[in-house]
Kinemage of the C-alpha trace (Angstrom):
@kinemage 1
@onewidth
@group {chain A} dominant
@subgroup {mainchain}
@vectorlist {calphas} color= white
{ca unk a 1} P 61.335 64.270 -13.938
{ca unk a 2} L 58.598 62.003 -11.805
{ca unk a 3} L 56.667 59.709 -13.448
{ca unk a 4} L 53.062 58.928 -12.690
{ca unk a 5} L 54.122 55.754 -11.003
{ca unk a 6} L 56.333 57.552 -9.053
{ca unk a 7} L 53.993 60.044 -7.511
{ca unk a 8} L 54.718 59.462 -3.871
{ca unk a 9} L 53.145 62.039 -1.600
{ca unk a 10} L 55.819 63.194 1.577
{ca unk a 11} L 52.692 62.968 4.141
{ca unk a 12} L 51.568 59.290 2.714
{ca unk a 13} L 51.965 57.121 5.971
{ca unk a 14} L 55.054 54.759 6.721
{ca unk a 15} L 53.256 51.640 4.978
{ca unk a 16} L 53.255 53.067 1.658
{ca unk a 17} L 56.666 53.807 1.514
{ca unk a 18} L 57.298 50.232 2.757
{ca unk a 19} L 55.087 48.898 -0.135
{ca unk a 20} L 57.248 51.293 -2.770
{ca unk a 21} L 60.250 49.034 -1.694
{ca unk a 22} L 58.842 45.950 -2.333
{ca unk a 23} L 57.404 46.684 -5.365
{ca unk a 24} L 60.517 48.527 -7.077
{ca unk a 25} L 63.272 46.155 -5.746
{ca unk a 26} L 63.629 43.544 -8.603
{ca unk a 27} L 63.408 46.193 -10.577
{ca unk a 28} L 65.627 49.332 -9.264
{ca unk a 29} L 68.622 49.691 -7.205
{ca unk a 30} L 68.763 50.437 -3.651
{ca unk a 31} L 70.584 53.943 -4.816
{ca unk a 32} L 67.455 54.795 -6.875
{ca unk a 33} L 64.571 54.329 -4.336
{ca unk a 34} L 66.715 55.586 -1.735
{ca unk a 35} L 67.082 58.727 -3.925
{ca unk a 36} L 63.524 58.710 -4.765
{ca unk a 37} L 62.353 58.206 -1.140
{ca unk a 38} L 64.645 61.247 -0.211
{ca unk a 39} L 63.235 63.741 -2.953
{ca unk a 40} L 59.642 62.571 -1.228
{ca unk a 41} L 60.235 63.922 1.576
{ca unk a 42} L 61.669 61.303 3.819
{ca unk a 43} L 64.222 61.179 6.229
{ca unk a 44} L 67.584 58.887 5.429
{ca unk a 45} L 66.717 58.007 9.126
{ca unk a 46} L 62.997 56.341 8.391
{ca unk a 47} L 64.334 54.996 5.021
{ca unk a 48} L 67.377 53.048 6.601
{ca unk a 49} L 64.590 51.719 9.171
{ca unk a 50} L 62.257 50.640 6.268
{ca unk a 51} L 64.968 48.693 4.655
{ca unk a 52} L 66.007 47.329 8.408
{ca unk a 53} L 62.573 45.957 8.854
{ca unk a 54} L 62.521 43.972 5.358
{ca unk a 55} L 65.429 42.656 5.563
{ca unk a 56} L 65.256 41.823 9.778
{ca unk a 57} L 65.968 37.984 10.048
{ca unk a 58} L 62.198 37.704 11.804
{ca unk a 59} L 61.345 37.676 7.986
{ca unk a 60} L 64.280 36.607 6.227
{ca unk a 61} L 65.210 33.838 8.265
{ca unk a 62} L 62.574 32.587 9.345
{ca unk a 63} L 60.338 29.538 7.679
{ca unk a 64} L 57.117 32.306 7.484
{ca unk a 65} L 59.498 35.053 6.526
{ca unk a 66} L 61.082 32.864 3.077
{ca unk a 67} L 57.330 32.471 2.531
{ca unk a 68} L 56.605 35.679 2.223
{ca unk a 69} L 59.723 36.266 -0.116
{ca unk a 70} L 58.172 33.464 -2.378
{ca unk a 71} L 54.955 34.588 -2.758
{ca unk a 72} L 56.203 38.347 -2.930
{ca unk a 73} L 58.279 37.512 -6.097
{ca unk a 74} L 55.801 34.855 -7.006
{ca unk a 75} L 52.837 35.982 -6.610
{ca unk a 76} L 51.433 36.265 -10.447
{ca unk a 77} L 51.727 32.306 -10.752
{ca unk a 78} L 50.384 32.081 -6.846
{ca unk a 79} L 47.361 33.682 -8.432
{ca unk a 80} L 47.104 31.291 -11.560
{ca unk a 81} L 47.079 28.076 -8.650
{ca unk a 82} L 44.974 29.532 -6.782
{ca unk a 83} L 42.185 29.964 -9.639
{ca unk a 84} L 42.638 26.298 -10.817
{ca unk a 85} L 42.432 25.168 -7.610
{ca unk a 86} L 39.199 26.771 -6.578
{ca unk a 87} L 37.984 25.672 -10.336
{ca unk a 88} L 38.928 22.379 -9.265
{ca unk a 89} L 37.049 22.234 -5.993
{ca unk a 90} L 33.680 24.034 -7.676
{ca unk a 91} L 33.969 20.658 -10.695
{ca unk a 92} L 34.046 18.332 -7.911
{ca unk a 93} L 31.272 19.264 -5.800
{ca unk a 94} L 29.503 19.772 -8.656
{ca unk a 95} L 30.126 16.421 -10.590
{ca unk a 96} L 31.400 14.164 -7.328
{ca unk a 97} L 30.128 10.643 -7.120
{ca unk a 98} L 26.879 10.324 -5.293
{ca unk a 99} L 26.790 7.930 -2.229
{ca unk a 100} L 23.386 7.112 -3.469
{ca unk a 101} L 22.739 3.331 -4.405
{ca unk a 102} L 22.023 2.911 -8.447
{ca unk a 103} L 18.241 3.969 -8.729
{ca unk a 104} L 15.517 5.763 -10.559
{ca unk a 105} L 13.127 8.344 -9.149
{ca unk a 106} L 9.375 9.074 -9.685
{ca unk a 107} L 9.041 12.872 -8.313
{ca unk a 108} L 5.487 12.899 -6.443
{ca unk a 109} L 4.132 16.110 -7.806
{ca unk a 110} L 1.521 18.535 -6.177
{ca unk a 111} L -1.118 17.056 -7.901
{ca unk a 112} L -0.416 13.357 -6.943
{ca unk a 113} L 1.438 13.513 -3.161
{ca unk a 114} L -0.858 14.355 -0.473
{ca unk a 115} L 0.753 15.754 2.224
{ca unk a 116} L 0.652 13.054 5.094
{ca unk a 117} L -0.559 10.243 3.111
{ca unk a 118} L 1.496 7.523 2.846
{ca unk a 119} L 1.829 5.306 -0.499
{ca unk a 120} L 1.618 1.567 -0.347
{ca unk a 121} L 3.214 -0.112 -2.962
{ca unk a 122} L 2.797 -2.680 -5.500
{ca unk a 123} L 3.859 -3.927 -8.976
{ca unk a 124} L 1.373 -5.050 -11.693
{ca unk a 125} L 1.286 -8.790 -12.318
{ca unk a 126} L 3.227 -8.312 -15.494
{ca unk a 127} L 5.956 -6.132 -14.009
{ca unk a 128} L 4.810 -3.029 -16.243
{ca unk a 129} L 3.387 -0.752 -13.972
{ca unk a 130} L 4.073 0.371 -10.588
{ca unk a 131} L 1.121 1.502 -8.808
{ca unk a 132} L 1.076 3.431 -5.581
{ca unk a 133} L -2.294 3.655 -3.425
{ca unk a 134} L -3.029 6.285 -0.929
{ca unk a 135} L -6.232 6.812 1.498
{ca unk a 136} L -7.884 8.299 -1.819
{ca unk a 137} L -7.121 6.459 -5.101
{ca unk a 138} L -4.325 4.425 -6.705
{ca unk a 139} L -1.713 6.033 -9.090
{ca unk a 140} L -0.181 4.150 -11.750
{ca unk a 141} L 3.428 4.741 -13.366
{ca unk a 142} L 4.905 3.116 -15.963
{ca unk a 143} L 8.133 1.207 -15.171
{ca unk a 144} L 10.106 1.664 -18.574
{ca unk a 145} L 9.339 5.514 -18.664
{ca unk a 146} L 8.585 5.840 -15.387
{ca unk a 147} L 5.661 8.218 -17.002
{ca unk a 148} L 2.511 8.899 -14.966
{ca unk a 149} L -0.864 6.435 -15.948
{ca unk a 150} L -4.591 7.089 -15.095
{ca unk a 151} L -5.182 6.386 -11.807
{ca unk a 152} L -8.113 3.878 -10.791
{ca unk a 153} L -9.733 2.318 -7.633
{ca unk a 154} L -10.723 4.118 -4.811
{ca unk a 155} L -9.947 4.102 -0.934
{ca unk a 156} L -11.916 5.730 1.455
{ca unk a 157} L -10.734 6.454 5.136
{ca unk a 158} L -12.329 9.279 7.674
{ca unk a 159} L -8.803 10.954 7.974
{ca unk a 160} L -7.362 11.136 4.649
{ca unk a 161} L -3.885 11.686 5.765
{ca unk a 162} L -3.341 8.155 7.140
{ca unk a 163} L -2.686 4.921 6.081
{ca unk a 164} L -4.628 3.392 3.798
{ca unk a 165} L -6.953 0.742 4.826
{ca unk a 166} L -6.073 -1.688 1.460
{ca unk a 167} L -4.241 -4.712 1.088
{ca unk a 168} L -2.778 -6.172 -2.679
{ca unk a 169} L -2.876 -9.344 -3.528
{ca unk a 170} L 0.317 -11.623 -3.221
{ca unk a 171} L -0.478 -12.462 -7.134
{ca unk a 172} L -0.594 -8.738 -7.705
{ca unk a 173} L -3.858 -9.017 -9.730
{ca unk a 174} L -6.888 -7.480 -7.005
{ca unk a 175} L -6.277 -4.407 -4.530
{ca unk a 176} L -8.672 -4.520 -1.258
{ca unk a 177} L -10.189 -1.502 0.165
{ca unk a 178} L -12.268 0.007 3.281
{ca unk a 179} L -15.593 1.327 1.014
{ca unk a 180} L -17.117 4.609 2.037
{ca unk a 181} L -20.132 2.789 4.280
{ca unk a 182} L -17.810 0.280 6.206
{ca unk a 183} L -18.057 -2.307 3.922
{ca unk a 184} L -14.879 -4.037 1.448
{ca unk a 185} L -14.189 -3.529 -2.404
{ca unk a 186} L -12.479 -5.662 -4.437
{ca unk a 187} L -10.659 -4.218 -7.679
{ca unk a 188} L -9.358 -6.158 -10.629
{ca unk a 189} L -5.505 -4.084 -11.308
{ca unk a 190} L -5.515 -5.098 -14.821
{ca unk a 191} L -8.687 -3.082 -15.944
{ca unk a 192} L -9.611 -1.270 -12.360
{ca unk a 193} L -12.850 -2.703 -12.398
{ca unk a 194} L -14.324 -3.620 -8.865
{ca unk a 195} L -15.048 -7.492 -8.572
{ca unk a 196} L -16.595 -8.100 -5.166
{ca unk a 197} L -18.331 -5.980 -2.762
{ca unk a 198} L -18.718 -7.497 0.673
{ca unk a 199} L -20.634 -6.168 3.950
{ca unk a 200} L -19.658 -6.182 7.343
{ca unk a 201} L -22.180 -7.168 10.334
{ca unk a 202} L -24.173 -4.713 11.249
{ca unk a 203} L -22.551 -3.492 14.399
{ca unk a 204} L -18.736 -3.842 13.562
{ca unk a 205} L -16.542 -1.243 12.412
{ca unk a 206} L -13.983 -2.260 9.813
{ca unk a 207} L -10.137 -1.871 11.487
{ca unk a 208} L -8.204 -3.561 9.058
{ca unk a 209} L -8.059 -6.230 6.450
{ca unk a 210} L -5.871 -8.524 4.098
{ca unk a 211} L -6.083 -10.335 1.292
{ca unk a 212} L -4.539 -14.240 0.128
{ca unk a 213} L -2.628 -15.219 -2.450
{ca unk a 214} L -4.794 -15.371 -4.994
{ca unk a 215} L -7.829 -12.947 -3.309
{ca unk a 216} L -9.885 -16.204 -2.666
{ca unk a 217} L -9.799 -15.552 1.018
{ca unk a 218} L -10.267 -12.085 2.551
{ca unk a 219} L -9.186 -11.167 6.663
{ca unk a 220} L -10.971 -8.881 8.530
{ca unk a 221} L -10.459 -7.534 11.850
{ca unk a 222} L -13.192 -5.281 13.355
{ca unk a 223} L -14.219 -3.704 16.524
{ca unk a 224} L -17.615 -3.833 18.064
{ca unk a 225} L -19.021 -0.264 17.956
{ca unk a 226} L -21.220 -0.821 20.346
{ca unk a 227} L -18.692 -2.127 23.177
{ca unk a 228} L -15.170 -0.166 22.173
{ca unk a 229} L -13.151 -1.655 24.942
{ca unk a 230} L -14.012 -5.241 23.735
{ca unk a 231} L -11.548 -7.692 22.098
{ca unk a 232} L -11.174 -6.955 18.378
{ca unk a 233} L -12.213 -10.075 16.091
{ca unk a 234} L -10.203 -11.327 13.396
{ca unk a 235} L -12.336 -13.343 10.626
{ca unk a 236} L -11.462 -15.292 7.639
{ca unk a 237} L -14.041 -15.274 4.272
{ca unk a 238} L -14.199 -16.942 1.478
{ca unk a 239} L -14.324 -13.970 -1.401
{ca unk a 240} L -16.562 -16.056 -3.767
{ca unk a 241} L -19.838 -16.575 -1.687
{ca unk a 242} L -18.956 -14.621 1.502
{ca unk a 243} L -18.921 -17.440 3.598
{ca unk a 244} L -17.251 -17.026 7.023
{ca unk a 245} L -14.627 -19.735 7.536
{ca unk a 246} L -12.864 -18.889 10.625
{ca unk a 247} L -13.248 -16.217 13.451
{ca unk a 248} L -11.140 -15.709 16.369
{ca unk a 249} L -10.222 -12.939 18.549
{ca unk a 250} L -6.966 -11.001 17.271
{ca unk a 251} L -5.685 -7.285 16.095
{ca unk a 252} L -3.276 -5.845 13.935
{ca unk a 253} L -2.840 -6.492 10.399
{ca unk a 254} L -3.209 -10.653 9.866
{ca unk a 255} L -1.466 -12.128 7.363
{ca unk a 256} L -2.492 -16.050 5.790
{ca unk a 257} L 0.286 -18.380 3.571
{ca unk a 258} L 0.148 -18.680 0.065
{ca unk a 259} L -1.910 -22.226 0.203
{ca unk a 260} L -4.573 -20.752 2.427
{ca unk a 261} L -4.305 -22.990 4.916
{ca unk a 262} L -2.578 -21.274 8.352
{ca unk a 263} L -3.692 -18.076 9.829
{ca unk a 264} L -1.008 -15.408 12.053
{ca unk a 265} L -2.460 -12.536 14.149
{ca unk a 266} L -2.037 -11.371 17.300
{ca unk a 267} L -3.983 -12.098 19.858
{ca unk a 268} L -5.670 -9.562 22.661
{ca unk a 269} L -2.351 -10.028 24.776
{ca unk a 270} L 0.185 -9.078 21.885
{ca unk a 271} L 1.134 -13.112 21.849
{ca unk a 272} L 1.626 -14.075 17.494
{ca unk a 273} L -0.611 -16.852 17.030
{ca unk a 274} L -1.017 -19.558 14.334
{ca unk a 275} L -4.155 -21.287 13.784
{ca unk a 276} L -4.950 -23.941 10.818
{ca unk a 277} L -7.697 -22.620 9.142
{ca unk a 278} L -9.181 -26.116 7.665
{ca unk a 279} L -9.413 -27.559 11.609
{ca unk a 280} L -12.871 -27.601 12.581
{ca unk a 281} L -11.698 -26.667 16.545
{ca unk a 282} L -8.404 -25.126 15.802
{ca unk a 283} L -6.351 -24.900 18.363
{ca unk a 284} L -3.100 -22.265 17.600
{ca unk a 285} L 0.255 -22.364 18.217
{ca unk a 286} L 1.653 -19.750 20.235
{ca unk a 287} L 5.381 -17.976 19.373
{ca unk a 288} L 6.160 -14.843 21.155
{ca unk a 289} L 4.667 -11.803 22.749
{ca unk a 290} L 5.381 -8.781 21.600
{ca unk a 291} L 5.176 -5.273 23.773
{ca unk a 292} L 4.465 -3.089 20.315
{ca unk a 293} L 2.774 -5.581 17.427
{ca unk a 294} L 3.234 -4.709 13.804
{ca unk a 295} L 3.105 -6.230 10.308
{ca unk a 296} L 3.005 -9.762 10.004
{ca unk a 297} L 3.943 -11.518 6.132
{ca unk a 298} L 4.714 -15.101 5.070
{ca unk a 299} L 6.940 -15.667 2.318
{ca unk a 300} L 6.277 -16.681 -1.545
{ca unk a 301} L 6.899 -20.659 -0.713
{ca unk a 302} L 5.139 -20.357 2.668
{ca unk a 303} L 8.110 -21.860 4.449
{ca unk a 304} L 8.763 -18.351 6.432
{ca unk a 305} L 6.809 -15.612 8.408
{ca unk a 306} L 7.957 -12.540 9.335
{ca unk a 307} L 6.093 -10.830 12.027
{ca unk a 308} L 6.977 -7.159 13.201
{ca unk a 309} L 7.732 -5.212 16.100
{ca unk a 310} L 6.357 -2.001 16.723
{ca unk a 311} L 9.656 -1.485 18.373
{ca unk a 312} L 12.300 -1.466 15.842
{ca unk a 313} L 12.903 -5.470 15.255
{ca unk a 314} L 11.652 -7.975 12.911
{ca unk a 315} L 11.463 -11.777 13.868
{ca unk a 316} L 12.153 -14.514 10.986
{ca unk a 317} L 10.268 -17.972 11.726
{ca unk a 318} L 10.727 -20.476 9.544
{ca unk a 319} L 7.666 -23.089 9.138
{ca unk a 320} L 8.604 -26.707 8.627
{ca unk a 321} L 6.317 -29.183 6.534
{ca unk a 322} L 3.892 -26.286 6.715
{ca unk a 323} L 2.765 -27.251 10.087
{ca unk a 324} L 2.130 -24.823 12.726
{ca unk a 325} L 3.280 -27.498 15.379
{ca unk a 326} L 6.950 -27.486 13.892
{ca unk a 327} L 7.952 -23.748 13.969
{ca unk a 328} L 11.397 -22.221 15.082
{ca unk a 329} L 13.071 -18.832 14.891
{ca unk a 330} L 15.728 -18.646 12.168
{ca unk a 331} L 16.205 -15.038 12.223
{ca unk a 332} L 16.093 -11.620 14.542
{ca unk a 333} L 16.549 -8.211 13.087
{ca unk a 334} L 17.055 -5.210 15.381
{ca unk a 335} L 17.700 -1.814 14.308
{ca unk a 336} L 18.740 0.444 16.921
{ca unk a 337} L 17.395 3.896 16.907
{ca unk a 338} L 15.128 3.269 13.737
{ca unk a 339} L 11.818 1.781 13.504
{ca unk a 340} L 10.794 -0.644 11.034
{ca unk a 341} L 7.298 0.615 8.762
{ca unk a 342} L 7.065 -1.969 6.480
{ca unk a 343} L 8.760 -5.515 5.175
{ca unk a 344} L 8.443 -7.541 1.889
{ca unk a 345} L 9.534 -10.761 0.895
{ca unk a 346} L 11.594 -11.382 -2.485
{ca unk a 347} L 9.509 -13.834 -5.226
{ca unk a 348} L 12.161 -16.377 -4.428
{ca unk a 349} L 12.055 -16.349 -0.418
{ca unk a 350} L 15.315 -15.895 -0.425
{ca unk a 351} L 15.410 -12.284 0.648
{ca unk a 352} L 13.683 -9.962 3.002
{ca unk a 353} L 13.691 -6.243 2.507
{ca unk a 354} L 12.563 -3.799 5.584
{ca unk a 355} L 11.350 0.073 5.271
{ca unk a 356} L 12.959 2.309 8.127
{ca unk a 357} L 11.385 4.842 10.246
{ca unk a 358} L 14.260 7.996 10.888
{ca unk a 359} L 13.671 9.497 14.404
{ca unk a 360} L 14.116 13.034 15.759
{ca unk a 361} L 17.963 11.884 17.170
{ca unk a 362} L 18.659 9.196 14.788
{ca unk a 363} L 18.443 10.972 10.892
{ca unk a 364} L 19.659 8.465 7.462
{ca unk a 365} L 23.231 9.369 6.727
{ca unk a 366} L 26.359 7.874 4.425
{ca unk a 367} L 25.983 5.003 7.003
{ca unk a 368} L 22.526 3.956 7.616
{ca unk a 369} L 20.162 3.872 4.696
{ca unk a 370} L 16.095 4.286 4.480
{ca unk a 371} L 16.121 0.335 2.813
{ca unk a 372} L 17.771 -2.596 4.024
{ca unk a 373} L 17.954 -6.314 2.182
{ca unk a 374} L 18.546 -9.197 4.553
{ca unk a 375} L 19.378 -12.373 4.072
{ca unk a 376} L 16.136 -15.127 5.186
{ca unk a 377} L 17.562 -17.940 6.114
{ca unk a 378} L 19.973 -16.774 8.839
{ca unk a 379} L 18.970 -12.546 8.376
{ca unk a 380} L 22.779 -11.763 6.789
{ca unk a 381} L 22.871 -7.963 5.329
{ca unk a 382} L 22.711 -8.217 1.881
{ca unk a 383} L 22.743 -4.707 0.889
{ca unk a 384} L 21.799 -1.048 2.069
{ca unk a 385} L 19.727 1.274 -0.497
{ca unk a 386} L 21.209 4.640 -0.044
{ca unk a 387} L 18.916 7.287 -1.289
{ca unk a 388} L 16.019 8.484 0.813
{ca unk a 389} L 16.742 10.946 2.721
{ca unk a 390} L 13.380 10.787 5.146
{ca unk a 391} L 11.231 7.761 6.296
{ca unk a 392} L 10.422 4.655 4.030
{ca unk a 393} L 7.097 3.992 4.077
{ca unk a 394} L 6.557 0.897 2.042
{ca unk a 395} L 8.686 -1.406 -0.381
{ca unk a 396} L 7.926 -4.078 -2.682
{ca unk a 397} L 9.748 -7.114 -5.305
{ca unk a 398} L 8.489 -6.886 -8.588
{ca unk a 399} L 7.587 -10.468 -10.443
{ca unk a 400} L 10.839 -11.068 -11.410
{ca unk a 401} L 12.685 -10.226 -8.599
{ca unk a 402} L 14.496 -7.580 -10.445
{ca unk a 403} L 13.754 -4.817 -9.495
{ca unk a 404} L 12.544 -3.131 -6.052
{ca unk a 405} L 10.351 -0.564 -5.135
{ca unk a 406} L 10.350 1.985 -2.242
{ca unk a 407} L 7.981 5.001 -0.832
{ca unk a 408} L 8.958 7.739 1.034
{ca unk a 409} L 8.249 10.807 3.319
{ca unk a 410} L 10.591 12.707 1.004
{ca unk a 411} L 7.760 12.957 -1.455
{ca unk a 412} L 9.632 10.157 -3.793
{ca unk a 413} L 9.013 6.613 -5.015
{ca unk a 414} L 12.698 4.839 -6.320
{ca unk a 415} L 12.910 2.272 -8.185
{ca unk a 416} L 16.413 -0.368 -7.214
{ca unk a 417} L 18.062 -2.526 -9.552
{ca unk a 418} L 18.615 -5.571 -8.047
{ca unk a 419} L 21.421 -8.294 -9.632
């Protein structure tokens, strides 16, 4: 009498009764399948063949044909591997180690991140708050819970996807702006209440501007709107009374030291220039010309500048005795493929950290990183930030040194432990 197992119809096709034999051999003798296989229906002839074609030495003796016989008689516990295995993989990509550098994240939500605007960065003087300013207003976060604060200030700019025309004070306690009828505000960070409003001359349109040390000194640098294809001026007041101190031609963003005292721009012809503000006829000292000018930012002590390529390089001068007649290049930074957005000096001068620009062919990967710290006397990597997966606008130190801050085009502002 058949069992159900053994139900094996004579017209199946040649495979199945292959399969029967390798499924019954551990278990039966060759006399009983053969007898089975003959009461199906098939010939002694095809059987004999089925039994020639298991056993042929393409499978038996061969390295893929003892395979087969392992897994065939093994193939319960192949399963069981298999399923830890692919358990395995799934907990590791889940839980790998990320090639990201240590860091916290502030998410910017729909209802701060504009799209297009770009975040320039600052701490609060007492290391507390981080505060972010766009072309429209400045957003405050707490640095402990990294919890959103009301935002105060104000910006103004015709296109308010671009860059904010602002500067922060090196002390961290005022924030500059462009006002809404061409004129400058002032802001006090620790209450957001505006200080200073100044004008500027009927005639000029406002380009660009910068703050001191300790917002005693403002730098403007405006067009004539009468004349566009003039020379842009770059002027130097005195925050208290308004009084005009210095005015020269220039562009770009000009930056002055910590004491007040020595001026960089650019001049018309892309040259960096120094001039000594307190010199009655100053006369400037002239270090390089640039094709593409960019950022230009002296360090804590005063001892360094930094001035920026458009290009992709940043230039490390070191000023000795504080005179602009004893400068020399310590320092050149190139970064091929990548341009440079931003740079920021550490509280101690000790350190220089640049925000990277990712191009269409050149994209942040396990190798190059969004954030790079350099060394300032001789511009030594000290470390890559790994995180950001798009463009870094801006960085910046807090007081202490501690701690860094970064903006980005991937709608994120991280916050780097620094030891």
């Amino acid at each position: 009498m058949q069992t159900q197992e053994d139900n094996l119809e004579p017209q199946s096709p040649r495979g199945r009764m292959t399969w029967y034999i390798l499924d019954h051999r551990q278990s039966k003798s060759r006399f009983e399948i053969d007898r089975y296989l003959l009461q199906a229906g098939y010939t002694a002839t095809e059987v004999d063949a089925a039994w020639q074609t298991l056993d042929a030495p393409v499978i038996r003796r061969t390295r893929g044909g003892r395979i087969f016989e392992w897994l065939e008689d093994h193939y319960r516990l192949v399963l069981k591997l298999g399923s830890v295995l692919l358990a395995a993989l799934i907990l590791y990509l889940v839980f790998r180690p990320s090639h990201d550098s240590p860091h916290r994240k502030i998410e910017l939500s729909k209802q701060v991140y504009t799209y297009g605007a770009e975040y320039s960065l600052s701490f609060s003087a007492d290391g507390t708050k981080i505060l972010a300013a766009t072309s429209q207003k400045i957003q405050a976060w707490d640095v402990g819970s990294l919890k959103s604060l009301p935002s105060y200030g104000r910006a103004y700019s015709q296109d308010k996807f671009s860059v904010p025309v602002m500067a922060w004070s090196g002390d961290r306690q005022y924030a500059a702006f462009k006002g809404e009828n061409n004129d400058v505000e002032i802001w006090r960070l620790s209450d957001g209440t505006m200080t200073s409003r100044l004008s500027v001359p009927q005639g000029q349109k406002l380009e660009n501007l910068n703050l001191s040390q300790d917002a005693s000194l403002l730098l403007l640098v405006t067009s004539d709107r009468a004349n566009p294809k003039a020379n842009f001026k770059v002027a130097v007041w005195r925050v208290l009374d308004g009084v005009e101190l210095l005015e020269v031609e220039g562009q770009g963003k000009p930056a002055v030291s910590p004491d007040g005292k020595i001026l960089a721009i650019y001049d018309p012809q892309n040259k960096l220039n120094l001039w000594q503000i307190e010199e009655i006829r100053p006369n400037p000292t002239k270090l390089e010309e640039y094709t593409y000018f960019g950022q230009l930012s002296f360090s804590p002590d005063g001892r360094y500048l930094a001035s920026l390529d458009g290009g992709g390089s940043v230039t490390i001068w070191q000023i000795n005795d504080l005179q602009i007649s004893n400068v020399k290049q310590v320092a050149r930074l190139s970064y091929l493929g990548y341009g440079v957005r931003q740079l920021a000096f550490s509280p101690d001068s000790q350190t220089i950290t640049v925000a990277l620009e990712s191009s269409g062919s050149k994209e942040f990967d396990d190798d190059n990183a969004a954030v790079e710290i350099h060394r300032v006397s001789d511009g030594g990597l000290v470390r890559k930030l790994f995180g950001h997966t798009k463009t870094a606008w801006f960085v910046a130190f807090s007081p202490d040194g501690r701690t860094l801050a970064s903006s980005s085009a991937d709608q994120t502002i991280r916050l780097w432990p620094l030891n």
